[in-house]
N, C-alpha and C positions, 0 to 999 in steps of 0.2 A: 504494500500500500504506500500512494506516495504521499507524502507528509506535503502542506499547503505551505508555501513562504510565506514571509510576512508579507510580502508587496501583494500578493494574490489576498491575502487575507485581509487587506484593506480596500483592495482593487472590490472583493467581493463583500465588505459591509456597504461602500458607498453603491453598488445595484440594491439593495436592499434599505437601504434607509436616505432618509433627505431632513435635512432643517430646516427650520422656521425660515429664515433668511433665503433659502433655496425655493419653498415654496411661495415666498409672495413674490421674489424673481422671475419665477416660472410662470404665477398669473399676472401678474403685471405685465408680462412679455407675449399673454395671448394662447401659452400652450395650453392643451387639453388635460387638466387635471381637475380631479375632482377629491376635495377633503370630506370625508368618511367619518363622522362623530361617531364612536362604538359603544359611547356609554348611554346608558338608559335613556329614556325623553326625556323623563322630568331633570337629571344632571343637563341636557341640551338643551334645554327652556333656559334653563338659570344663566349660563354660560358659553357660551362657543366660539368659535374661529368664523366670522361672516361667511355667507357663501357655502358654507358644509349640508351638509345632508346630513337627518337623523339616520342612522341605522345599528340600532342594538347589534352587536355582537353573537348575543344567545339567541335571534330572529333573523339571521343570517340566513337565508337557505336559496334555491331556485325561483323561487313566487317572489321572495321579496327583493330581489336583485336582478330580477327580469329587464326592467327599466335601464337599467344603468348603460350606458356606452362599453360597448367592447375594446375600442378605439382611446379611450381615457388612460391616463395612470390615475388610478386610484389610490388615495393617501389615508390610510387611517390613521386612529388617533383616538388616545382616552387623554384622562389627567395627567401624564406623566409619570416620573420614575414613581415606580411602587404599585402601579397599574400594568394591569397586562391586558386589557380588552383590546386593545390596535391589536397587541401580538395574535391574541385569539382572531379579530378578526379579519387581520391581512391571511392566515391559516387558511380562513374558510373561503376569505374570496379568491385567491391561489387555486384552492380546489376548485370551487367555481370556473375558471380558467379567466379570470381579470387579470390584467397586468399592475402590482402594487409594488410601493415603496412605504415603508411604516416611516412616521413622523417620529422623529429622534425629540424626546423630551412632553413631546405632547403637547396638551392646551398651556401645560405650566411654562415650558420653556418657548411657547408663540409669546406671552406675556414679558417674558424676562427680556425677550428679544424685543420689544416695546410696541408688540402691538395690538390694536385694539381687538374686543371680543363685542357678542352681540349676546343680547337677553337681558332676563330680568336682571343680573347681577353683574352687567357687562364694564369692563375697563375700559377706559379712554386709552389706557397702553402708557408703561413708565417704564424707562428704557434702561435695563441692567446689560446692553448689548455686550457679546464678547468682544467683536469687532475683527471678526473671520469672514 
């Protein structure tokens, strides 16, 4: 078996995941992505990344992802470190056969990166940016 280097091993987290920064890049610039909320409604009501789509995680299936573009990256995303619902649900849209990148940090680190959210509990965005 042959053991991954590290160059591959980085080469293959960035197919796999993108940042806050990376994706308002990417919509700003017009490409086809679409941010994927995995946690519950009611955490989606309170809070979100503008622009996302509810869709639970655990109500991931055929029926409920019928709609979506095949032609998209799809970005999921929970709260961040200590959540795993993106992980769960970039899993299932993978199976699904969508093309996904998981949101490094989540809705926590879209906020750190200073940007606004939408809902009952939305931030204007205050900017702890790394400046990567």
């Amino acid at each position: 078996m042959k053991l991954m280097t590290q160059l591959e091993f980085y080469q293959a987290k960035l197919a796999y995941e993108i940042d806050a920064a990376d994706v308002k890049a990417a919509l700003e610039a017009g490409e086809k992505l679409i941010l994927i909320d995995t946690r519950a409604t009611a955490a989606f009501e309170r809070e979100s990344i503008p622009g996302a789509l509810s869709l639970p995680h655990r109500s991931m299936n055929a029926e409920t992802t019928a709609a979506l573009p095949r032609d998209a990256l799809l970005v999921p995303f929970c709260d961040g470190i200590g959540c795993n619902g993106s992980t769960n649900g970039a899993i299932k849209l993978l199976q699904l056969g969508f093309r996904v990148k998981e949101l490094q940090g989540g809705l926590d680190w879209w906020k750190r990166d200073g940007f606004a959210t939408v809902g009952s509990h939305a931030t204007a965005g205050t900017s702890i940016q790394c400046a990567c």
